[in-house]
C-alpha positions as MATLAB code, in Angstrom:
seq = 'XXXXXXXXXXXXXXXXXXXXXXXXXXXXXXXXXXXXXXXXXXXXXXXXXXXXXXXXXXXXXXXXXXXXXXXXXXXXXXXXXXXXXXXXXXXXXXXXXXXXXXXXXXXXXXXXXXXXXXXXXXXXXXXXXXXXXXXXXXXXXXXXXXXXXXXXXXXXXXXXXXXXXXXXXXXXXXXXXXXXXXXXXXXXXXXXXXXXXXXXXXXXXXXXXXXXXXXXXXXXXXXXXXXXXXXXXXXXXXXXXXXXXXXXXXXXXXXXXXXXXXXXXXXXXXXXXXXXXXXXXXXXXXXXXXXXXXXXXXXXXXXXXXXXXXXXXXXXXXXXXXXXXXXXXXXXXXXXXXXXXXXXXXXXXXXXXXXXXXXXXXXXXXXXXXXXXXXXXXXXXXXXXXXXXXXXXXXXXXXXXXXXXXXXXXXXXXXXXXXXXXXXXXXXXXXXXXXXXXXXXXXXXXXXXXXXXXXXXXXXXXXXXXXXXXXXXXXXXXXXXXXXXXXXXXXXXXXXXXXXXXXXXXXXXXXXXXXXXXXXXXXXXXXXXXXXXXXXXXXXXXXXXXXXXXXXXXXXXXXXXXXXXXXXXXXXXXXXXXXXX';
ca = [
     -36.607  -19.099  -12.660;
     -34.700  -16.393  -14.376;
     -32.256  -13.927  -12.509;
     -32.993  -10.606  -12.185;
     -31.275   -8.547  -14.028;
     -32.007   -5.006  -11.904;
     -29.836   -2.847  -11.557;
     -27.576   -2.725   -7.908;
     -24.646   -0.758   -6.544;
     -22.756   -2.695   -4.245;
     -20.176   -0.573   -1.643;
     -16.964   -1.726   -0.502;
     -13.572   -0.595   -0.018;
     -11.396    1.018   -2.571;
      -8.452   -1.215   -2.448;
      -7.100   -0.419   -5.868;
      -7.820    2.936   -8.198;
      -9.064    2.928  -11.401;
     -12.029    1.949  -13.663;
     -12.844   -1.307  -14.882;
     -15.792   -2.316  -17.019;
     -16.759   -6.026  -18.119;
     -18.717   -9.434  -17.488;
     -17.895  -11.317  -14.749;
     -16.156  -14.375  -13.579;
     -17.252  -16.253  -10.606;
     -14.389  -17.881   -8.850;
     -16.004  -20.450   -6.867;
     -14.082  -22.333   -3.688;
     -12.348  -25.906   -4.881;
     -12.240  -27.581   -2.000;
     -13.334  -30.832   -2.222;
     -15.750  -32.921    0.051;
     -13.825  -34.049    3.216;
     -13.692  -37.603    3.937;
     -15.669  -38.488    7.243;
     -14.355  -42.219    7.630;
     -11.546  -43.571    9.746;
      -8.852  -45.644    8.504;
      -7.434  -48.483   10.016;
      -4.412  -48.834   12.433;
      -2.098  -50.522    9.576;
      -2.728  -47.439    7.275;
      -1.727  -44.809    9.991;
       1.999  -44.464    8.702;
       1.218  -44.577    5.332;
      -1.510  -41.341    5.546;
       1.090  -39.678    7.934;
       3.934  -40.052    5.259;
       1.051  -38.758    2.443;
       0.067  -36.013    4.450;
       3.794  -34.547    5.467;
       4.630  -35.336    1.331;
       1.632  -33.277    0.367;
       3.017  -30.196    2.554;
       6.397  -30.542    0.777;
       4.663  -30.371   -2.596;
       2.977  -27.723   -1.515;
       5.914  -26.034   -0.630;
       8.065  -26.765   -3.384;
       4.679  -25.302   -5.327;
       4.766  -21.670   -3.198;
       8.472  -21.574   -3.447;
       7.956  -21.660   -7.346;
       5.362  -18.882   -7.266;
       7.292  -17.124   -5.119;
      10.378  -17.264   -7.376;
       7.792  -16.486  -10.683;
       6.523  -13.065   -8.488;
      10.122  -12.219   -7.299;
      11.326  -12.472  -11.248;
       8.074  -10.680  -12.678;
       7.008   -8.229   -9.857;
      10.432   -7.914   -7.581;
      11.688   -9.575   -4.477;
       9.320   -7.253   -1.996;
       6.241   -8.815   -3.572;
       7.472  -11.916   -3.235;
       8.095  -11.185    0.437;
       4.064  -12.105    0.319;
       4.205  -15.427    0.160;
       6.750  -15.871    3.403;
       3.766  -16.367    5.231;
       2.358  -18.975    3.751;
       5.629  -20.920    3.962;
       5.564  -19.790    7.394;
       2.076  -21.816    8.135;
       3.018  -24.805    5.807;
       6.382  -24.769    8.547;
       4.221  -24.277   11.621;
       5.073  -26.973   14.502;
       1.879  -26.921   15.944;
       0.165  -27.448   12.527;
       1.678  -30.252   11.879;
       1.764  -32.081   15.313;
      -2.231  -31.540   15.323;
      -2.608  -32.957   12.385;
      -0.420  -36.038   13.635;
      -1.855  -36.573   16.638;
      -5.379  -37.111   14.959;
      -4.240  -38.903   12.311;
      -2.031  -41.270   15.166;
      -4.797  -41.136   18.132;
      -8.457  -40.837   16.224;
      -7.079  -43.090   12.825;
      -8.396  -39.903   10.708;
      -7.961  -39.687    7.162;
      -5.069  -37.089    6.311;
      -7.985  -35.128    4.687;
     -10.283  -34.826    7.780;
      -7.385  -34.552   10.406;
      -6.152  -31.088    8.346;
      -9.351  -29.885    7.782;
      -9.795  -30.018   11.763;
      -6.456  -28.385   12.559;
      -7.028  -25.896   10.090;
     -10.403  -24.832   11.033;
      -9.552  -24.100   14.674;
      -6.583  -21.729   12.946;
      -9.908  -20.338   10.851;
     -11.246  -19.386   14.268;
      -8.188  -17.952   16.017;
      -7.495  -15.660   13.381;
     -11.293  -14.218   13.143;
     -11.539  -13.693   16.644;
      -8.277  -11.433   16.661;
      -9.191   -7.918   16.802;
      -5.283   -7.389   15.456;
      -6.377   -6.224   11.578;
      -3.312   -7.488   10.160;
      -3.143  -10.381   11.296;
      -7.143  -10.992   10.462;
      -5.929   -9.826    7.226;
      -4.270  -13.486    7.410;
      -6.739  -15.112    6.988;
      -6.479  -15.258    3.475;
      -3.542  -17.123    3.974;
      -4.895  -19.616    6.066;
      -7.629  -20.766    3.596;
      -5.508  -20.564    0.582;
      -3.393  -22.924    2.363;
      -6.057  -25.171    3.350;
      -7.615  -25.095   -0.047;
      -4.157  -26.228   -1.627;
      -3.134  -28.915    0.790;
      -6.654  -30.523    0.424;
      -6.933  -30.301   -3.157;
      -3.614  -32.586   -3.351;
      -4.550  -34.436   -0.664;
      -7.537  -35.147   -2.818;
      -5.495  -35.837   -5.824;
      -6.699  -32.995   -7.791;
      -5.148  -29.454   -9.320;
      -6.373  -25.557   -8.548;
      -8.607  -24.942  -11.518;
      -9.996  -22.009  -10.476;
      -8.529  -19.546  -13.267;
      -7.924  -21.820  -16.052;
     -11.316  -21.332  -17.674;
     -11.012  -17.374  -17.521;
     -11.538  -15.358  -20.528;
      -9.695  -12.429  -21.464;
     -11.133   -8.969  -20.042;
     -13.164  -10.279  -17.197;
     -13.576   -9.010  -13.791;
     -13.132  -11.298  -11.032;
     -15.430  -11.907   -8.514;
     -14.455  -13.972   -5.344;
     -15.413  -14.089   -1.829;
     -11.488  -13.772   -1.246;
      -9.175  -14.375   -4.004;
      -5.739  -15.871   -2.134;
      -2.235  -15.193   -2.816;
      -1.336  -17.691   -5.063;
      -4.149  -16.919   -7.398;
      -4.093  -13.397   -7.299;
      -0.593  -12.947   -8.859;
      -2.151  -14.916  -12.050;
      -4.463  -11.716  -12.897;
      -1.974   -9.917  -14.154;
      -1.203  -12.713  -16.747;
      -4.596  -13.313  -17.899;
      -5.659   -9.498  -19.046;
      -8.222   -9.391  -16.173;
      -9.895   -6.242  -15.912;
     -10.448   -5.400  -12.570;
     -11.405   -7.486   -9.175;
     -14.013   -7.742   -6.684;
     -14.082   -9.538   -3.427;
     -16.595   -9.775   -0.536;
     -13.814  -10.234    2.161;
     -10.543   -8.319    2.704;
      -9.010   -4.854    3.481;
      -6.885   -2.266    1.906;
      -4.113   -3.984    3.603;
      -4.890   -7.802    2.895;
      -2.688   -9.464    0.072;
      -4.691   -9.241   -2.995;
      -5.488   -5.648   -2.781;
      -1.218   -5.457   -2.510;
      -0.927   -7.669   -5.355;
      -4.002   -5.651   -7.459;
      -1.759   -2.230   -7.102;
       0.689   -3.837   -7.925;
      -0.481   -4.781  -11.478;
      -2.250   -1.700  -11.657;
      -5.975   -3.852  -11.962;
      -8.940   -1.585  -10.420;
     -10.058   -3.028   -6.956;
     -12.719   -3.082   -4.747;
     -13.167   -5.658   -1.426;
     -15.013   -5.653    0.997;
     -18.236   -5.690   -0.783;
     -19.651   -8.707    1.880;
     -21.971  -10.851   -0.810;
     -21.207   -9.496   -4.409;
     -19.691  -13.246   -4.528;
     -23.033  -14.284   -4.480;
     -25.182  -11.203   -5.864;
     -22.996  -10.872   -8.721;
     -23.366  -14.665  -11.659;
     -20.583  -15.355  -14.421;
     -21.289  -13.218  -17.314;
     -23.200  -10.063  -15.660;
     -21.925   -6.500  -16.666;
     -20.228   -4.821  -13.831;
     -18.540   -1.865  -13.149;
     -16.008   -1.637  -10.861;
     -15.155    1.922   -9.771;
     -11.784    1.433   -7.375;
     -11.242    4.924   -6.322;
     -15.071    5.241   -5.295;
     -15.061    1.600   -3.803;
     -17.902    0.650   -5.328;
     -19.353   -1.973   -7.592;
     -22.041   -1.426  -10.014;
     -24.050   -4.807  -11.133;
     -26.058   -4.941  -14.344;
     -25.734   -0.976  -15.026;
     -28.270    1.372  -16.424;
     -27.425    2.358  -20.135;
     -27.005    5.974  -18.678;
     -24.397    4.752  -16.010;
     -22.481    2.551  -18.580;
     -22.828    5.273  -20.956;
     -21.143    7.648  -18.319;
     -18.289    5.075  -17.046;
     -17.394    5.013  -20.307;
     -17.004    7.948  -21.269;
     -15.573    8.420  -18.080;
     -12.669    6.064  -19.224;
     -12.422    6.969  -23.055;
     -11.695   10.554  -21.273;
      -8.826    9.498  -19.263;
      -7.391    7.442  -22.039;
      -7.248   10.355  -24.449;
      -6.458   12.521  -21.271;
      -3.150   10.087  -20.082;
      -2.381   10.051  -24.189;
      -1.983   14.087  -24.710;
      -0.568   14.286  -20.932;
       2.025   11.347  -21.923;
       2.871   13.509  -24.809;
       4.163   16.161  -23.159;
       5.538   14.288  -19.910;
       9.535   15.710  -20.907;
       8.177   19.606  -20.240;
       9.219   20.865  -17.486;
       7.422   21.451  -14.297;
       7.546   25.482  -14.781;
       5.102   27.854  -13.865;
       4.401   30.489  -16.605;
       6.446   33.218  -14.808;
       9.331   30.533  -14.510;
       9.448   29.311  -11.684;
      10.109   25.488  -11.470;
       8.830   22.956   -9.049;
       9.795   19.842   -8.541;
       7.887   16.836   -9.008;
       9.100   13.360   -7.394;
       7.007   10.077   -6.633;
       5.828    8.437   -3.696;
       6.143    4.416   -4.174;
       5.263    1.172   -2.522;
       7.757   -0.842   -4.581;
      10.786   -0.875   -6.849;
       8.768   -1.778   -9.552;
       6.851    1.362   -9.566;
      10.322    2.900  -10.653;
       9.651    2.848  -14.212;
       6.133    4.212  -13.869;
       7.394    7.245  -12.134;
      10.316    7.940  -14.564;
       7.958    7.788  -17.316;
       5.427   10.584  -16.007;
       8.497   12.728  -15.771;
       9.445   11.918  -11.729;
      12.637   13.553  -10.976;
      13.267   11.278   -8.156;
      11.585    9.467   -5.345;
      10.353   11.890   -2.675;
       9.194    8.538   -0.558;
       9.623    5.016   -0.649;
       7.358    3.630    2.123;
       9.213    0.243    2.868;
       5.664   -1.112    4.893;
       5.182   -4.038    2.730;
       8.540   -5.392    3.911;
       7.151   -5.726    7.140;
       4.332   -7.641    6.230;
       5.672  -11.102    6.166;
       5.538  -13.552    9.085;
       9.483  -12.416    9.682;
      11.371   -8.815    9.426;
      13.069   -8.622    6.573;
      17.254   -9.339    6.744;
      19.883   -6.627    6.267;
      21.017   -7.980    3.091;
      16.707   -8.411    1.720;
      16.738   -4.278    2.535;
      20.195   -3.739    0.597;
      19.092   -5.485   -2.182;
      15.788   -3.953   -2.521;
      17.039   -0.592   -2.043;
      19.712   -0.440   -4.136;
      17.219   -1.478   -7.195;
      15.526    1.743   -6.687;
      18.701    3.863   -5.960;
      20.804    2.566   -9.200;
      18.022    3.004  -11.458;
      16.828    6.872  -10.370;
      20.539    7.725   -9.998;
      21.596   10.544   -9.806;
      18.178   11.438   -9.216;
      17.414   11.602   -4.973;
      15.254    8.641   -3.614;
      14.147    9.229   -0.110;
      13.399    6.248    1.882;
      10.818    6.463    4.482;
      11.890    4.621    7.654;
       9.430    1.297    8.699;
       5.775    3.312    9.639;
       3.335    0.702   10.912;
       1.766    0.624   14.454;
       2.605   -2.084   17.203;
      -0.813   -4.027   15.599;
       0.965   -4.790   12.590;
       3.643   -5.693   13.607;
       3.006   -7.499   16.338;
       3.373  -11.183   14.954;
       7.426  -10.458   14.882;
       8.015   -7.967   17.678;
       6.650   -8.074   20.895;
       3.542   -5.690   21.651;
       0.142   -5.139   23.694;
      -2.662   -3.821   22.288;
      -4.184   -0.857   21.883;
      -7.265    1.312   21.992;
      -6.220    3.677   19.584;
      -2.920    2.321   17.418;
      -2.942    5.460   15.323;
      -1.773    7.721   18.604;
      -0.281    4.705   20.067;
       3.158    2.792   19.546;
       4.123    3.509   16.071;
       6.407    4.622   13.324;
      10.087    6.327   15.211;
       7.923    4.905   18.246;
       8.942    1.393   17.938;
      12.058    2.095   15.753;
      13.202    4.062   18.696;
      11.910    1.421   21.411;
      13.703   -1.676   19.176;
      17.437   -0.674   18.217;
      17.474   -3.978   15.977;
      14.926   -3.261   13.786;
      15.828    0.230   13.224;
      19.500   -0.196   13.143;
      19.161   -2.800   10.374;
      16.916   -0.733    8.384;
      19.442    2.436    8.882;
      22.521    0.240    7.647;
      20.647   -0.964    4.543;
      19.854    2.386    3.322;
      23.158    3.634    4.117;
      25.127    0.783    1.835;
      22.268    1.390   -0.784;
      23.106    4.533   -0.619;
      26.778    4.438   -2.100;
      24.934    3.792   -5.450;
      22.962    7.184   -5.626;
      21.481    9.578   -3.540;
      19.790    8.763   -0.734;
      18.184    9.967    2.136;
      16.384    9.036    5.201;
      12.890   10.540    6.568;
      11.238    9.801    9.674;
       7.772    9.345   10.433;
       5.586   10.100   12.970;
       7.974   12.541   14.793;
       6.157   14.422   17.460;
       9.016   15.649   19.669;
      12.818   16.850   19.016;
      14.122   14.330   21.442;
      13.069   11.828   18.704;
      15.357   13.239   16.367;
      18.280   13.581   18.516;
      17.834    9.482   19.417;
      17.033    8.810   15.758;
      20.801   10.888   14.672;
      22.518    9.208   17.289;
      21.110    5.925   15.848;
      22.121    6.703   12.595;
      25.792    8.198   14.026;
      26.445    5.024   15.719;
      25.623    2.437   12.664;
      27.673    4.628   10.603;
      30.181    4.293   13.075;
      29.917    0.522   13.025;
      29.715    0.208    9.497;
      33.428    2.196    9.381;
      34.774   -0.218   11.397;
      33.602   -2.976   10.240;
      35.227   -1.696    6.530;
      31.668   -1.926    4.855;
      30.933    1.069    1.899;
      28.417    3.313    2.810;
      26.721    6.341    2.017;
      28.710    9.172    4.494;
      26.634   12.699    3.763;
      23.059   10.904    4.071;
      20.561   13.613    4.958;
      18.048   13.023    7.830;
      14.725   14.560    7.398;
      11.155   14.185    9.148;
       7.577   14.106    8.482;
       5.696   16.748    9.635;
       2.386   15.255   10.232;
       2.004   15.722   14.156;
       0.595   19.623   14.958;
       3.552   19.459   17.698;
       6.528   19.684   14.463;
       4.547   21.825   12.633;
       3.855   24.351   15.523;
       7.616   24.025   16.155;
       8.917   23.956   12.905;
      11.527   26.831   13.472;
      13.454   24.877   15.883;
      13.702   21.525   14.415;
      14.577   23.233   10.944;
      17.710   23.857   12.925;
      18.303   20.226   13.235;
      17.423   18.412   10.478;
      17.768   18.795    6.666;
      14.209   18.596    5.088;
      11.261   18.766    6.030;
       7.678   16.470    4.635;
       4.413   17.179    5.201;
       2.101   14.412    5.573;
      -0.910   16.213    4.984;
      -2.862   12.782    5.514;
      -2.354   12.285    9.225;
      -1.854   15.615    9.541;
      -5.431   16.987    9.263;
      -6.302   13.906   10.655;
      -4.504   14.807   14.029;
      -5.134   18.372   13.666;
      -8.566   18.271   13.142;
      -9.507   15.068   15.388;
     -10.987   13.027   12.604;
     -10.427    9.268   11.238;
     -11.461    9.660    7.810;
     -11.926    5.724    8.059;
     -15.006    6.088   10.538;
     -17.940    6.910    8.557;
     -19.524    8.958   10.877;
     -16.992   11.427   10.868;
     -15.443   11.344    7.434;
     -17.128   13.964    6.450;
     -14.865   16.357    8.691;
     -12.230   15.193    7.285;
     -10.593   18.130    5.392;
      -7.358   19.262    4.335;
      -8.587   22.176    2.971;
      -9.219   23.848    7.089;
      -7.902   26.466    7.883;
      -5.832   25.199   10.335;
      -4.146   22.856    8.277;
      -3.530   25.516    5.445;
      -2.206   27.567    8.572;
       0.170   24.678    9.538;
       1.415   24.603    6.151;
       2.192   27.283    5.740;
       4.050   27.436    9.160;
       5.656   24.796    8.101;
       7.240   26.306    4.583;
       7.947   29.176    6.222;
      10.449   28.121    8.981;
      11.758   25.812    6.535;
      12.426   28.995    3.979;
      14.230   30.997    7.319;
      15.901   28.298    7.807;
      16.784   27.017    4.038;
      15.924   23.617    4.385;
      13.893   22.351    1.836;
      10.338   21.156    2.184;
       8.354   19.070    0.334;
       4.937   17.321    0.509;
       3.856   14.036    0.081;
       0.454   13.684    1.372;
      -2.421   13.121   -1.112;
      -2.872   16.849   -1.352;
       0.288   17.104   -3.898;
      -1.188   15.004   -6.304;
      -5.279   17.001   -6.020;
      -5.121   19.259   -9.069;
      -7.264   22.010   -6.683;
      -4.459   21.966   -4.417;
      -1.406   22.748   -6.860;
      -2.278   25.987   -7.320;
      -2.443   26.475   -3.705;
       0.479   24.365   -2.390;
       2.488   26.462   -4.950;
       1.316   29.937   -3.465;
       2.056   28.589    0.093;
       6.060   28.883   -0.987;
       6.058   24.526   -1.440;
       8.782   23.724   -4.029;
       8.634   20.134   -3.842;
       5.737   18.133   -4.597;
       5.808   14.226   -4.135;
       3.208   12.067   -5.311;
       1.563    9.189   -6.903;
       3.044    8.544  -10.082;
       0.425    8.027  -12.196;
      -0.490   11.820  -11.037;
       2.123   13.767  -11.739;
       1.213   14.431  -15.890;
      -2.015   15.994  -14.614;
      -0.082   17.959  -11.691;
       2.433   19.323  -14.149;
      -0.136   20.565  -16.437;
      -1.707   22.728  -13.732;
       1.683   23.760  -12.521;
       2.511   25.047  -16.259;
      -0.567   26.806  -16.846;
      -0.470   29.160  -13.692;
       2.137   31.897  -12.343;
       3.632   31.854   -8.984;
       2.453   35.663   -8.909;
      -1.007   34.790   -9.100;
      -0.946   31.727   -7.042;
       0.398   33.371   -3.825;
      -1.845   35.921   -4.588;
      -4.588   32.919   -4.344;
      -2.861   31.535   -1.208;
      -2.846   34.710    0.791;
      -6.491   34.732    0.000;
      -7.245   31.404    1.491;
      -5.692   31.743    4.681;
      -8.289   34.716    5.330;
     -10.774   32.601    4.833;
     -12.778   31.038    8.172;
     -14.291   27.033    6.469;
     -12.980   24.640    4.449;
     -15.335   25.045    2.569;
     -14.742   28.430    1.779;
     -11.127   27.555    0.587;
     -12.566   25.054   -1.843;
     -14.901   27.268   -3.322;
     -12.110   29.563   -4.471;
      -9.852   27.447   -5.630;
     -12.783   25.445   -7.974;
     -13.217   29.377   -8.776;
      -9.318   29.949   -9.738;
      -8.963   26.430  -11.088;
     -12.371   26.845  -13.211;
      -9.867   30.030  -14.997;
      -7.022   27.765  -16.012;
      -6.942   26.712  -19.716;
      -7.049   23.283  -20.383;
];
């Protein structure tokens, strides 16, 4: 019976941004029919000695991608595959395996396929997202040790043709670093999160992404047309000639667009009545260096050092230096703010001891736990500080909601510097301090801890989120989710102001920097500073160069009369709608 070929749009989660258009490519699951009979009591030693040879392979096998990713993609990538080598290591693992091989005479196959599907369980029964996101890593495991139990190789990719998408019910680690080697288009998956490995690994090569999807494994056959739209999260399978027709264009648009942009990426940022603001870029990982200097970054206004958290250890002292100072030597002099650890007790909870929580996003997080566990945040502080002999660094905090938190954060920093002294280790002396301003409590108080600090950075993300009461993530109330309110324009611009009284420089690095509505804006509200992704910042500039600062606080002033957010948007699509392109 032949397939329908009727047209579907699949929703998911945007994991990765972008557009990708092509057939697709199926990758099924290898693992291979499990063996259900029982050996004999003579061949006990000998499957025991197969099965602990198989893990070493296996690990000698990870280590190698590991070593490939840390060469191609940096050492923080690599940091991924820690956890595998973490499960491959695990005690308990092993000695279940034993025992059934030992007591019950089961093949090496059967007994691992056992222990590993009570792991399966565990970890989709945790209501700790992280460490569901895991579960990845558990299968990918599996699949591998079973395969070589079995005597066979991972095929999965080797039959892939050039400028596919890749469709899997969850694409693991070790086979999700091959994409970027294999000109894959874009990728689809019905498990998975924002946070899970591939979508990591998909940024990181820059391939369009959308998980989540639930069954477009098995919805979507080898060779349909699909489009995957990563910053819409959604999946279109077998598309109308009027949708392809539109993605297309959509795409031959943005190539022409990034191509005229790219040709004037050395202009500066400079408003038409002269007045220059600076652009810098937020990044998840040294390699995204590059990118930024080449859309005309002057610098990094935040590294978020998250994924360095996400392996089934916390990363050394001398992991941190080396990582940092790749980011500081090659933007130098050009200032690189690093963003102090910002993940919630339920991420973090497989290498530091925590309980959980209703709500993790008011809960034990960011200078939270830094604050409440010296070693982390001490060992963080030092890297950054011996980085920081190589540039110009800086430190920002996150989630600050009281002063008190910034006195305990600069004695911290006082006492490692004080340490580091001692102990005759270089280090970066003058490092500023500065702090998010995403809590309403900063931003209402932003006159007195300008007098304590050195720079202020709005987070405009959490910060309409906890100003306005809203998880964008929860579908029923997305759609209050607004940065354009009022009340966060008022906050703002609260903000910018003490910061101006007190001349401390403030900056943004929320996803409003990098909205081309907002620029125009952001610029009247006094910001000076704009951080944000890199791939953004040609487009930003180009706004920033065709308006005046005259007119723009002109536009500002105007706003903040205004009662809705939706009011606000209306007149800047108004104002913007003026600008030549």
């Amino acid at each position: 019976m032949e397939r329908t070929r009727q047209y579907r749009k699949l929703a998911g989660v945007a994991a990765a941004p972008g557009v990708a258009i092509g057939r697709a490519f199926i990758r099924n699951e290898e693992v291979p029919e499990i063996p259900k009979r029982k050996i004999s009591a003579h061949q006990v030693e000998g499957e025991v000695e197969r099965f602990l040879n198989t893990l070493h392979q296996v690990g000698e096998e990870i280590r190698r991608t590991q070593h490939l990713v840390e060469v191609e993609h940096g050492a923080e990538l690599a940091l991924i595959f820690e956890a595998q080598l973490f499960m491959l290591d695990d005690p308990e693992i092993k000695k279940q395996t034993l025992a059934l091989i030992r007591e019950h005479q089961c093949a090496a196959d059967r007994a691992f396929s056992v222990t590993l599907k009570q792991a399966r369980k565990m970890f989709e029964r945790v209501e700790n997202e992280y460490l569901r996101m895991r579960l990845s890593d558990v299968m990918d495991i599996e699949q591998q040790v079973l395969i070589r139990l079995a005597g066979g190789e991972l095929r999965a990719l080797h039959a892939l043709r050039a400028n596919t998408v890749v469709v899997a019910h969850d694409l693991p680690p070790s086979e999700a670093v091959q994409l970027g080697q294999r000109r894959v288009k874009g990728l689809v998956t019905d498990g998975g999160g924002a946070t899970s490995h591939a979508s990591i690994i998909a940024r990181s090569l820059g391939l369009p992404t959308v998980v989540g999807t639930e069954h477009a494994s098995r919805q979507i056959a080898s060779g349909d047309m699909v489009i995957v739209d990563g910053d819409q999260g959604v999946v279109h399978l077998h598309p109308t000639a009027q949708i392809l027709r539109s993605y297309r264009g959509q795409v031959q648009r943005q190539v022409q667009r990034q191509r005229d942009l790219s040709a004037r990426r050395s202009l500066p940022a400079r408003t038409r009545d002269e007045h220059e603001i600076e652009l810098l870029a937020n990044i998840d990982v040294p390699e995204e260096v590059q990118l930024a200097l080449d859309n005309g970054a002057r610098g990094v206004g935040m590294y978020r050092t998250e994924l360095l958290y996400l392996g089934y250890r916390l990363p050394s002292e001398e992991e941190q230096v080396e990582i940092y100072t790749r980011i500081v030597e090659a933007l130098a002099p050009l200032p690189v703010v690093i963003r102090t650890v910002d993940l919630g007790g339920d991420k973090l909870s497989h290498v530091i001891e925590s309980v959980p929580e209703a709500n993790p996003f008011l809960g034990w997080r960011g200078i939270r736990i830094c604050l409440d566990t010296p070693s982390l945040f001490k060992t963080q502080l030092r890297a950054v500080l011996r980085a920081g002999v190589k540039g110009e660094v800086q430190l920002l905090l996150p989630m600050v909601s009281s002063l008190g938190e910034v006195r305990r954060a600069r004695a911290a920093l006082d006492e490692v510097q004080e340490e580091l002294r001692l102990a005759g280790v270089p280090f970066k002396e003058s490092c500023k301090l500065g702090v998010m301003v995403e809590v309403p409590s900063v931003a209402l108080q932003a006159d007195i801890f300008a007098r304590e600090v050195d720079f202020f950075s709005l987070g405009t993300n959490d910060l309409t989120q906890y100003t306005l009461a809203v998880d964008r993530g929860t579908a029923k109330v997305a759609e209050l989710y607004d940065p354009f309110h009022p009340a966060v324009l008022r906050l703002i611009a609260l903000t910018v102001d003490s910061g101006r009284r007190q001349g401390i420089p403030v900056s943004i690095c929320g996803e409003l920097a990098g909205d081309p509505l907002a620029v125009p804006l952001l610029v009247g509200l006094g910001l000076e500073s704009l951080s944000l992704s890199p791939g953004l910042i040609p487009e930003v500039k180009e706004v920033i160069r065709a308006i005046s600062q005259s007119e723009a606080r002109e536009l500002a002033a105007s706003c903040l009369e205004l009662k809705t957010g939706t009011e606000v948007r209306q007149r800047l699509e108004e104002a913007v709608s003026r600008i030549p392109k």
